[in-house]
C-alpha positions as CSV (number, residue, x, y, z in Angstrom):
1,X,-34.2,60.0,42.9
2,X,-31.8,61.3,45.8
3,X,-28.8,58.6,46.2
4,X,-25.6,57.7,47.4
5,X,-22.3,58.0,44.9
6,X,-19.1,55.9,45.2
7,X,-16.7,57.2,43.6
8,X,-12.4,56.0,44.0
9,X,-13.5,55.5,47.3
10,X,-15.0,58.0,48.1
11,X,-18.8,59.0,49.0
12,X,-21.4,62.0,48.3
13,X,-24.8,62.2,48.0
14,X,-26.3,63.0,45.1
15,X,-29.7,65.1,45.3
16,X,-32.7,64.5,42.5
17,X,-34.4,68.0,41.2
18,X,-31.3,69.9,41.9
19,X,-32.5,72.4,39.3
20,X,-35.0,74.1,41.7
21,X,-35.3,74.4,45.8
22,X,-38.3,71.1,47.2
23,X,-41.4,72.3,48.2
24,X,-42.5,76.1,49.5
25,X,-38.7,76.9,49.2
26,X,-38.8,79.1,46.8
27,X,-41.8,81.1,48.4
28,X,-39.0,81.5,51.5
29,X,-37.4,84.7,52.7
30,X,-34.8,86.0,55.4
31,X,-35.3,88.5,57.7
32,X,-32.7,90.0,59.9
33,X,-32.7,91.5,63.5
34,X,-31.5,93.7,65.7
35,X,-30.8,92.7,69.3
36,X,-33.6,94.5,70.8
37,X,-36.0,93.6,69.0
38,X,-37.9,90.3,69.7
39,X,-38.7,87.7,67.1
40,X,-42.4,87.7,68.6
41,X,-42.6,92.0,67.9
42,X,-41.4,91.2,64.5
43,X,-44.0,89.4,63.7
44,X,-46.7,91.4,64.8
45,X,-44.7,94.5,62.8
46,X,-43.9,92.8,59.3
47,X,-47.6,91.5,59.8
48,X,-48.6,94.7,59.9
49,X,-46.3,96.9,57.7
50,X,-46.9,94.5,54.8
51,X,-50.5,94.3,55.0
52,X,-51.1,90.5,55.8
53,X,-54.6,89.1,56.6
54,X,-52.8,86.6,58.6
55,X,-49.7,87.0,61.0
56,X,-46.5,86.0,59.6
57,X,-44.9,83.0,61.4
58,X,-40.6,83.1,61.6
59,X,-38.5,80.5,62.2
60,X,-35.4,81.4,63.8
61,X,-32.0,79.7,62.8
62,X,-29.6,82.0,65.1
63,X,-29.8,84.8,66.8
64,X,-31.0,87.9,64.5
65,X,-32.2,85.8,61.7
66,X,-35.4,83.9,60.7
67,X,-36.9,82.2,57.8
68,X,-40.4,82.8,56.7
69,X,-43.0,82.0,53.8
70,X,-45.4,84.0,51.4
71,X,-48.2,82.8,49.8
72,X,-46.1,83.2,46.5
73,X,-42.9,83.9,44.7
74,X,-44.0,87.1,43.4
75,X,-44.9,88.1,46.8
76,X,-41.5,87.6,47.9
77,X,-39.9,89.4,45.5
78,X,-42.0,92.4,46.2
79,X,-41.2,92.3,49.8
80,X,-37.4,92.0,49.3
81,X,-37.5,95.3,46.8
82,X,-38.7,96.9,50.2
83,X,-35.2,95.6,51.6
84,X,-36.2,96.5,55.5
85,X,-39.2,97.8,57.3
86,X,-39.5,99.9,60.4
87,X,-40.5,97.5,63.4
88,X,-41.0,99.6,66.6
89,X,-38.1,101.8,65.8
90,X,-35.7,99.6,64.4
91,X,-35.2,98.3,61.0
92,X,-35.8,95.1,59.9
93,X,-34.2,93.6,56.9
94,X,-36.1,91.2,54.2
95,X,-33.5,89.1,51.6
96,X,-34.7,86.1,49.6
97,X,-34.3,83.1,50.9
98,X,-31.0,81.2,49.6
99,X,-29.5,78.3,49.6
100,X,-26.4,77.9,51.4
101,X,-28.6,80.7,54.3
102,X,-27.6,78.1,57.1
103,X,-25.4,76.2,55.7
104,X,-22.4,77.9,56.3
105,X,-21.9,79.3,60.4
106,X,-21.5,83.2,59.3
107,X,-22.8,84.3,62.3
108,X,-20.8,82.7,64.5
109,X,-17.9,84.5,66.2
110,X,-15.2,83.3,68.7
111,X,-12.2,84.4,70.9
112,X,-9.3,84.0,68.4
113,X,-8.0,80.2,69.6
114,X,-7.7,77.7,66.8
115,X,-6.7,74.2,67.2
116,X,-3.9,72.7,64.7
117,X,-4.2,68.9,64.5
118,X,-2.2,66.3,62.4
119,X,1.1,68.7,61.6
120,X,4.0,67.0,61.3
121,X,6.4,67.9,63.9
122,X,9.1,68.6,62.0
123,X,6.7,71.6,60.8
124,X,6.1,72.9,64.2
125,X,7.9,76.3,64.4
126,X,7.0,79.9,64.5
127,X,8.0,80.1,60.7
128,X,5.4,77.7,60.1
129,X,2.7,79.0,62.6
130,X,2.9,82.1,61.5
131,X,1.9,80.9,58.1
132,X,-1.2,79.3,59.2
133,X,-1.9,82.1,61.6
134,X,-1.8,84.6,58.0
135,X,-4.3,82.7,56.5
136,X,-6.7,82.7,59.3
137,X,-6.3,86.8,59.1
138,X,-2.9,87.2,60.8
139,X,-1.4,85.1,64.3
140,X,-1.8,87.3,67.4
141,X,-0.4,84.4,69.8
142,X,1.6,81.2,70.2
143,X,0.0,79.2,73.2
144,X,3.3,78.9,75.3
145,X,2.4,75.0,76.1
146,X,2.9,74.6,72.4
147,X,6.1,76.5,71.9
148,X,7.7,74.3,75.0
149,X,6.0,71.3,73.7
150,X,4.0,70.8,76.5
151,X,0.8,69.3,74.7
152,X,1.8,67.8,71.5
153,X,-2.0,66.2,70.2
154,X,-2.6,70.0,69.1
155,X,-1.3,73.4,68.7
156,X,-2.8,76.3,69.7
157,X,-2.7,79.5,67.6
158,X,-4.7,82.7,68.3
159,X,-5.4,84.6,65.2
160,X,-6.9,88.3,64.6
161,X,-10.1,86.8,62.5
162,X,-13.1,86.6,64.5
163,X,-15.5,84.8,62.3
164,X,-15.8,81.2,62.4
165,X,-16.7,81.8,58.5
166,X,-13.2,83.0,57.9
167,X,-10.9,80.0,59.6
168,X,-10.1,77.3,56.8
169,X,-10.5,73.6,57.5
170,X,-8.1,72.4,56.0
171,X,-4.6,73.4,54.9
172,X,-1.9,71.7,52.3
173,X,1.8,72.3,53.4
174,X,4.0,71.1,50.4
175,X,7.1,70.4,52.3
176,X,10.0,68.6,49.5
177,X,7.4,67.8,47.2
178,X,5.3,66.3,50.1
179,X,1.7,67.5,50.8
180,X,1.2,67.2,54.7
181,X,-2.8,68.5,55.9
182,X,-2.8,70.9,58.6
183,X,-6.2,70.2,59.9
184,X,-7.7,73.5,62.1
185,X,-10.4,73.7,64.8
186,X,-12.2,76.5,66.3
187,X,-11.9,75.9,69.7
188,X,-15.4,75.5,70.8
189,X,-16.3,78.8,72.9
190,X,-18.5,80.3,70.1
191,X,-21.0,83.3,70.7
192,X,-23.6,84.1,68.2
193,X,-22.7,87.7,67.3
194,X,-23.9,89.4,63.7
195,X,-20.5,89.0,61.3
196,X,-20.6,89.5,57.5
197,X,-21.1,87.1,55.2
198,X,-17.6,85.4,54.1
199,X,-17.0,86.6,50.4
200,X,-14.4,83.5,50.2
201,X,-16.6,80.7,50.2
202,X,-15.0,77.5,50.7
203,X,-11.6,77.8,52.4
204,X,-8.9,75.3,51.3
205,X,-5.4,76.6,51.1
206,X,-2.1,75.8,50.5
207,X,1.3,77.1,52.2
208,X,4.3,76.2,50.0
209,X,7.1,76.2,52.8
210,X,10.6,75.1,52.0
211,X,12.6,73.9,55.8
């Protein structure tokens, strides 16, 4: 069964079956959107293009994608060799279903502002900024209230990547053989535009700076 693990203080939880997806899961599938195109009118099109006695019901989980089921596995995998479909013009796109699908905020996009939190002040420099700023695909901008040391609780960084996918979490800066956790925030004005899936997975880093 599903429980909690303690472990040298610390705490996950540990799922049962992990071995295969619960329930209709593996009957799932993906499909993906253009703008003009309504979830309702892709219904009524896949409906129709793949021949089903019954309409297909989509579940939206942002903006141009949606999760659906077949009646089997094998069903799915025959609709994803089709890859998209023609829906009133436009193409619609079919993937199996997977499991980190929503799991990870690929779609998300923002204006370019990160948060730092928790860097030491001795680390707060350009040098040091610009660091960060090169693993979050290159700094565009130093927020002048932090280079005067007007709000000290963060600092505020704008950097070239767009994808919330992209931006680390965390980041290790080994500083005399100490390890001091730069701790980084998307500053919350998100808009749900299409980006590419992050081919990085998981984004912890390390800077080795020497000041």
């Amino acid at each position: 069964m599903s429980r909690v693990v303690k472990d040298d203080g610390s705490s996950h939880i540990s799922i049962a079956n992990q071995l295969r997806p619960f329930g209709k899961w593996k009957d799932a599938f993906v499909c993906s959107k253009t703008d003009d195109l309504t979830w309702n009118e892709v219904e009524l099109g896949i409906s129709a293009n793949l021949h089903s006695p019954e309409l297909i019901c989509l579940h939206p989980f942002s903006r141009n994608k949606a999760v659906g089921f077949a009646s089997s596995e094998d069903l799915v995998s025959i609709w994803v060799m089709l890859e998209k479909i023609l829906v009133y013009g436009r193409w619609v796109k079919i993937d199996q279903w997977w499991l980190t699908v929503n799991a990870v905020p690929s779609g998300l996009s923002f204006d370019g502002w990160v948060l730092v939190h928790s860097l030491s002040f001795h680390l707060w420099s350009e040098e040091v900024f610009s660091l960060i700023g090169s693993l979050c695909g290159g700094l565009e901008e130093i927020d002048p209230k932090t280079k005067d040391w007007l709000e000290l609780s963060f600092a505020r960084l704008k950097v070239k990547s767009r994808g919330v996918h992209s931006i680390p979490r965390s980041i290790p800066i080994l500083d005399r053989n100490v390890c001091f956790f730069a701790m980084i925030e998307v500053e919350r004005k998100l808009s749900n535009l299409p980006l590419p899936p992050s081919q990085l997975g998981a984004m912890t880093r390390e800077l080795g700076v020497l000041l």
